[in-house]
C-alpha positions in Angstrom: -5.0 -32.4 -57.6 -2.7 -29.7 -56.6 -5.4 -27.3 -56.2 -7.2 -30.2 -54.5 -4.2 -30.9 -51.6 -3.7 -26.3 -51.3 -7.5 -26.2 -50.4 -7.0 -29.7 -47.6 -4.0 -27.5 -46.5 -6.2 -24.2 -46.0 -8.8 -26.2 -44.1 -6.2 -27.7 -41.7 -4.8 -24.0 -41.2 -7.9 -22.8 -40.1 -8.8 -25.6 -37.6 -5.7 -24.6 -36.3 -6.9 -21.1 -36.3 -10.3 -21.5 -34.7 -8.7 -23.1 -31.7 -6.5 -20.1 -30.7 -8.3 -17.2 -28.7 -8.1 -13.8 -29.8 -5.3 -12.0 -28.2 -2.5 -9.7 -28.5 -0.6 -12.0 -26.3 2.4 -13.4 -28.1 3.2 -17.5 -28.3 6.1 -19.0 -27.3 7.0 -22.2 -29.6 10.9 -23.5 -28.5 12.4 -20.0 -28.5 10.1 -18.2 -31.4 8.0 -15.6 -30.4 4.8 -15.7 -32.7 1.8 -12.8 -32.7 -1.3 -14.2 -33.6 -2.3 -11.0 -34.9 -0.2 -10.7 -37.9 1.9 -14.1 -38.4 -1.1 -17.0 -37.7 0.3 -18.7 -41.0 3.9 -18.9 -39.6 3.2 -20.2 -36.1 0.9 -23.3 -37.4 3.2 -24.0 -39.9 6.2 -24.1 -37.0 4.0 -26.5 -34.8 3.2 -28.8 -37.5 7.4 -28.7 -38.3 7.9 -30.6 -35.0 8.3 -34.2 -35.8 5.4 -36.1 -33.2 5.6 -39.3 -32.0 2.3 -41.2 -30.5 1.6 -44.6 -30.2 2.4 -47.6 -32.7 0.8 -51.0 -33.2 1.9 -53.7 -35.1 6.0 -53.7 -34.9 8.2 -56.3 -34.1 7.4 -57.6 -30.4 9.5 -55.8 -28.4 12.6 -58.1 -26.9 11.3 -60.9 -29.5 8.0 -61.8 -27.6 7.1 -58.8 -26.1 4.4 -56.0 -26.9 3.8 -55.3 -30.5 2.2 -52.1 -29.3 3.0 -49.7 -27.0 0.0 -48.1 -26.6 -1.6 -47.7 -23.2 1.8 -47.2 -21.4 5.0 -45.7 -24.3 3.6 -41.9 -24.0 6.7 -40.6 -21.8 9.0 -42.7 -24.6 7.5 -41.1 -27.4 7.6 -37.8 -25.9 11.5 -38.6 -25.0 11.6 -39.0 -28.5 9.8 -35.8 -29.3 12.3 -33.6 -27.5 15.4 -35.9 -28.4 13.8 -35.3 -32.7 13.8 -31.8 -31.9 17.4 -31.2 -30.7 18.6 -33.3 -34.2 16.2 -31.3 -35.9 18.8 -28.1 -34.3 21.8 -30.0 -35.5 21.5 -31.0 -38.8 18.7 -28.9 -40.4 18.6 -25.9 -38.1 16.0 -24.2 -35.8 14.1 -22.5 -38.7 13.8 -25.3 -40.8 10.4 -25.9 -41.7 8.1 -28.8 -43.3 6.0 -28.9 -45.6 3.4 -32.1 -47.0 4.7 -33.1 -50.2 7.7 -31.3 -50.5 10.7 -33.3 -51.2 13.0 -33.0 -47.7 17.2 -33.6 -47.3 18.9 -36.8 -47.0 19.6 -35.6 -43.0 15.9 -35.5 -42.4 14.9 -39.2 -43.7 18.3 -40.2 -41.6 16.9 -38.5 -38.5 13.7 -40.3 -38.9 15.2 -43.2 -39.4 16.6 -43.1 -36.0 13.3 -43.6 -34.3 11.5 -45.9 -36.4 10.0 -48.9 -34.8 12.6 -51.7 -35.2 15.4 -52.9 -32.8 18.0 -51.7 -34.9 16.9 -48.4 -35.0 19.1 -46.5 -32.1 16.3 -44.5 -30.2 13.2 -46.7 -31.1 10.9 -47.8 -28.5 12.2 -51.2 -28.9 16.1 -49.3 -27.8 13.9 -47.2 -25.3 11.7 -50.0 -23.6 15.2 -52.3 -22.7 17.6 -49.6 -21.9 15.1 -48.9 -19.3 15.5 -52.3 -17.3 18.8 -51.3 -15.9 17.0 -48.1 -14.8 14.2 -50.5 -13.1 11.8 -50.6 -15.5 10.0 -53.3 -16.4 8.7 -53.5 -20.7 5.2 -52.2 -20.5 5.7 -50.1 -17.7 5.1 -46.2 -17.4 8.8 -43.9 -17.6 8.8 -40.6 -15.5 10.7 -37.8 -16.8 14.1 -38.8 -15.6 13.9 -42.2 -16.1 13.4 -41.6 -19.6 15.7 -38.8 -19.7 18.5 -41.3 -18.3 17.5 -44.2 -21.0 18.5 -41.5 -23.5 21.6 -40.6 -22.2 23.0 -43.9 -22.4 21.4 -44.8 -26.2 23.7 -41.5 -27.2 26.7 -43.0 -26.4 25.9 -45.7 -29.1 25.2 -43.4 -31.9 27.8 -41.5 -33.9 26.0 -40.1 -36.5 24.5 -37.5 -33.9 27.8 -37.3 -31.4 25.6 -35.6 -28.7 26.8 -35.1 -25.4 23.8 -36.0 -23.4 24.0 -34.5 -19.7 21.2 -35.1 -16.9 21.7 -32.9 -13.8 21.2 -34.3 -10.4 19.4 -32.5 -7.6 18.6 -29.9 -9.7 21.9 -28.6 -10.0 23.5 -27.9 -13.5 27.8 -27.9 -13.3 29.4 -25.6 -15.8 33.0 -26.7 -15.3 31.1 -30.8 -15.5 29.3 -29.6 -19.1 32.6 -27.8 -20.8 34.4 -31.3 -19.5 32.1 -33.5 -21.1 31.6 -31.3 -24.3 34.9 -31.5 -25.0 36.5 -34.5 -24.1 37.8 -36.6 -26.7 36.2 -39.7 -27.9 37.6 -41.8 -25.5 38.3 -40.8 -22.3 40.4 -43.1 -20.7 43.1 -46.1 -21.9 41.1 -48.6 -19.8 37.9 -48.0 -21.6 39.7 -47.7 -25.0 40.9 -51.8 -24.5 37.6 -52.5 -23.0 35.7 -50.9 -26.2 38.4 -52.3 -28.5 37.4 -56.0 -26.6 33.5 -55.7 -27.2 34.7 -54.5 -30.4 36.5 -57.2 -31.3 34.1 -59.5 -30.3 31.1 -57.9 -32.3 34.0 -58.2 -35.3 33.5 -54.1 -35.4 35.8 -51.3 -36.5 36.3 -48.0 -35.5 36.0 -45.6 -38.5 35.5 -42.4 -35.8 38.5 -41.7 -34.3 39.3 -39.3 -32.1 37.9 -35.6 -32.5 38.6 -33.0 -30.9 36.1 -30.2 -30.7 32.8 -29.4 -29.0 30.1 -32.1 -28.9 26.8 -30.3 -29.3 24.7 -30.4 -25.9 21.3 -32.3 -25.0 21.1 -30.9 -21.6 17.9 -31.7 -19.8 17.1 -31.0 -15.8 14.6 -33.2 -14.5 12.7 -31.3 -11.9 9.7 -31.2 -8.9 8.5 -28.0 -9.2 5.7 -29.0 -5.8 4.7 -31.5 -3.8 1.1 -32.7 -5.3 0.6 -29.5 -7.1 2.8 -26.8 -9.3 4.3 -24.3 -7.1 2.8 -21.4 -8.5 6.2 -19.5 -7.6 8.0 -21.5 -10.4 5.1 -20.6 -13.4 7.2 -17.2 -14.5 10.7 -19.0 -14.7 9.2 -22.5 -16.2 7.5 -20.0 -18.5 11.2 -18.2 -19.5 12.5 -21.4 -20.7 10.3 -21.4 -23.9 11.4 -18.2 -24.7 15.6 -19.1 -25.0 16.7 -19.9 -28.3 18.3 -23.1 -26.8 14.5 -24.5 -25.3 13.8 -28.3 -26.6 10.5 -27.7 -24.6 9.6 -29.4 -21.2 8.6 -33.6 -20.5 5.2 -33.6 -18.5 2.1 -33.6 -18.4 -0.2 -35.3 -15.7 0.2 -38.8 -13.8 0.2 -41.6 -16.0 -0.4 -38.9 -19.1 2.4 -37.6 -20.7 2.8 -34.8 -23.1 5.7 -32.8 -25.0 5.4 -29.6 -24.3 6.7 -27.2 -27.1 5.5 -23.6 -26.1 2.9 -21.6 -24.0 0.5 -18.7 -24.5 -0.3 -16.4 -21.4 -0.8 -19.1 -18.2 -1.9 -22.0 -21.4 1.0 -24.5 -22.5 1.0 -25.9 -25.7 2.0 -29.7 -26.2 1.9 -32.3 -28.7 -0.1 -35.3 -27.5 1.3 -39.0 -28.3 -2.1 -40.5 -27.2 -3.2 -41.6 -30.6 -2.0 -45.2 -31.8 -1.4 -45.2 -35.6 0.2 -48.3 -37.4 3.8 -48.8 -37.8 5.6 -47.2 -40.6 9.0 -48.5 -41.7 11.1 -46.8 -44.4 11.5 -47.4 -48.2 13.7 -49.2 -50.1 15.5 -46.0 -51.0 16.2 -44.9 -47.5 13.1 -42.4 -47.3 10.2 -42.2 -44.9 6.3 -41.7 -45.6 6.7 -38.7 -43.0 2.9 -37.7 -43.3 2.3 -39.5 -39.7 5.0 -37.8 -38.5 3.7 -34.4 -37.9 0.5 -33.1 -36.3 -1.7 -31.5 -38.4 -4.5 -31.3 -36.3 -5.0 -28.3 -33.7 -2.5 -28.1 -30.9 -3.6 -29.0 -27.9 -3.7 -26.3 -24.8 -4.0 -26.6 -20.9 -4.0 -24.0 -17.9 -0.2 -24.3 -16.3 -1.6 -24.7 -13.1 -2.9 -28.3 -14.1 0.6 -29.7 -14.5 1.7 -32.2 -12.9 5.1 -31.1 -10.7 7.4 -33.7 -12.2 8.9 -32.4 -15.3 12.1 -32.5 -17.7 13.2 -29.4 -19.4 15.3 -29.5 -22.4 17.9 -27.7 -24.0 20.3 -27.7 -27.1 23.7 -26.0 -27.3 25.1 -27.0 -30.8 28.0 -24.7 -30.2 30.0 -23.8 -27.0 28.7 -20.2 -27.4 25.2 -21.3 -27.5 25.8 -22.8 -23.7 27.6 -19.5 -22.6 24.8 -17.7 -24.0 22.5 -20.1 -21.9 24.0 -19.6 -18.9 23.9 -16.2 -19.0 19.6 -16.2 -20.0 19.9 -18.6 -16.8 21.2 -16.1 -14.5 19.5 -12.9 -15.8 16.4 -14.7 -16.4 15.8 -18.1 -13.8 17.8 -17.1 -11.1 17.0 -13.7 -10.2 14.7 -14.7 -7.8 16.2 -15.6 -4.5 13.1 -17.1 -3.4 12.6 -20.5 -4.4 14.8 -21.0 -7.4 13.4 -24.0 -10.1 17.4 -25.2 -10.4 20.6 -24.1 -9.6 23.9 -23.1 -12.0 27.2 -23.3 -10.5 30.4 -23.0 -12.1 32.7 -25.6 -10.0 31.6 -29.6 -9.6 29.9 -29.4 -5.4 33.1 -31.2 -3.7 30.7 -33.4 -2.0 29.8 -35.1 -4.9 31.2 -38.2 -6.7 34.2 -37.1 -9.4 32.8 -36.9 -13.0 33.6 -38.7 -15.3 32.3 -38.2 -18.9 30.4 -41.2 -20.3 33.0 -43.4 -22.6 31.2 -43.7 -25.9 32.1 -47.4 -26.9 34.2 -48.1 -30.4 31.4 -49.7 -32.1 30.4 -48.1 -36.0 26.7 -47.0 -36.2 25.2 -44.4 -38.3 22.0 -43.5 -36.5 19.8 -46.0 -38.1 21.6 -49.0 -37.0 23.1 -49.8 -33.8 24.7 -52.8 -33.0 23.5 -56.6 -33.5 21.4 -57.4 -30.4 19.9 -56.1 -27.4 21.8 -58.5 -25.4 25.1 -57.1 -26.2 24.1 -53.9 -26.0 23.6 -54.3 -22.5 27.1 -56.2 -22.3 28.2 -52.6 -23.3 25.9 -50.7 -21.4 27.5 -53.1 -18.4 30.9 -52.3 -18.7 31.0 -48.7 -18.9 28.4 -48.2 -16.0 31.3 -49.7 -14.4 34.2 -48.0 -15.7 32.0 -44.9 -15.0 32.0 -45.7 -11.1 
């Protein structure tokens, strides 16, 4: 049997293999530079590390009568899912970790997974996803863009402890240094009026607060929502769009065409590479000992590839800075790499908050316990939450 699942494994490999041209060109996968000359083995095996999301059918309606599928309209929520995986991959297991079929994988792994199983209680499921994104106007069942679903992730962060990611979104394509390091390291709660409005939900849910206050850097789910044309890609923008898969911080770009999204992980010469949540599989929930049957999980089928030039211009690029360094080190790839060209720039970096904009104010993260598989009792209340610090936030 062993020799049995090593020879499935080398057949996978090379359908992998067949579908890559011949070329001395190097691929980009989220900051890895592979050559498909000498190292075939290590790139497949990082693709098929990415945890991949697609369609489910048969979990709990959604909202308690809603769909039991999301198929046909939850490809931008898995692939918000995809890059959100990714950057928890970076914080608890590390860039180069790596997965393998039937080898036995950490606790933090199974716990990350957990997070985005199909259930209401998990704290980024699509059940979470679909009914955070009313309050961004959003009916269940209806088709996210990039920022929408960038936005619906922003605000499920500040319900989940376990991870304690600071989740920023820039607006008009501008990303604020001095807004980031203020957000990054603010403390758990921000203000006294949202600590006695937290400790009042808390109260009321009959939670406790185990966390505390901690001082320190929260690491960074930065992701810039972005038009790079009007009906068509700005072919100006394909060299610095291309630059992001190379930094060690890249989470990959949201995308794809209208109505079709895709998770974009990597590109070789003017091809990107994505993983494609446009296959519905049936829903998996986790064992009785915490673990997950992870096989459906990760692609093992060739990546798919198309030409840059066929993107649609409404994307989300993502980015993870686990340390304060790794944002300083961003920046810096930012302004040797992105902004060089006084042309059209894709996005701006500035150090100081524009003094035309609204003050900001980090996003209070509510006193209620979770641990990344759980999140609080019902949907309802989590908008009650959701609510109140939208307002203290104004």
């Amino acid at each position: 049997s062993v020799l049995s699942r090593y020879e499935n494994q080398i057949t996978i490999l090379s359908d992998y293999l067949e579908e890559f041209p011949e070329t001395d060109e190097p691929v980009w996968i989220l900051g890895r530079q592979h050559h498909l000359n000498t190292d075939k083995s290590k790139l497949l095996l990082d693709i098929s590390a990415r945890l991949w999301f697609t369609y489910r059918r048969k979990f709990s309606p959604i909202g308690g009568t809603g769909p039991s599928s999301d198929a046909g309209w939850g490809c931008m929520l898995r692939c918000g899912q995809m890059m959100l995986a990714q950057a928890l991959i970076c914080r608890h297991l590390g860039r180069d970790w790596q997965w393998e079929k039937h080898k036995k994988q950490p606790e933090e792994y199974h716990r990350i997974l957990r997070c985005f199983l199909d259930r209401k209680d998990c704290c980024y499921s699509i059940h979470q996803m679909a009914q955070m994104g009313v309050g961004e106007g959003k009916s269940i069942g209806e088709w996210f863009g990039p920022n929408t679903v960038a936005q619906v992730l922003k605000k499920l962060a500040l319900f989940d402890e376990w991870n304690s990611l600071a989740v920023y979104v820039s607006m008009d394509n501008t990303v604020v240094i001095e807004d980031i390091k203020k957000m990054c390291w603010s403390p758990a709660q921000s203000s006294s009026v949202a600590h006695s409005s937290a400790h009042l939900h808390r109260s009321a849910l009959g939670h406790k607060n185990s966390a505390g206050l901690c001082p320190g850097w929260k690491p960074l789910l930065l992701i810039i929502p972005l038009r790079l044309g009007i009906n068509h890609i700005n072919p100006v923008y394909i060299d610095a769009f291309k630059e992001c898969f190379k930094m060690p911080q890249s989470l990959g770009a949201l995308g794809g065409k209208p109505n079709n999204a895709y998770y974009f992980i990597g590109f070789l010469g003017n091809e990107l590479i994505y993983l494609d949540p446009h296959t519905t599989q049936s829903f998996v929930d986790s064992e009785e000992n915490g673990t997950v049957d992870d096989k459906s999980f990760h692609c093992q089928q060739a990546p798919h590839r198309m030409k840059i030039m066929n993107l649609d211009p409404s994307v989300a690029l993502g980015f993870f800075c686990k340390e304060e360094c790794d944002f300083d080190n961003w920046c810096s790839l930012v302004q040797k790499e992105i902004l060089k060209q006084q042309s059209l720039r894709m996005f701006e970096l500035v150090q100081k908050h524009p003094p035309h904009w609204p003050p900001f104010i980090p996003p209070a993260k509510p006193e209620v316990t979770t641990t990344g598989a759980e999140l609080i009792e019902s949907t309802d209340k989590l908008f009650e939450l959701e609510e109140e610090f939208e307002i203290l936030s104004v």
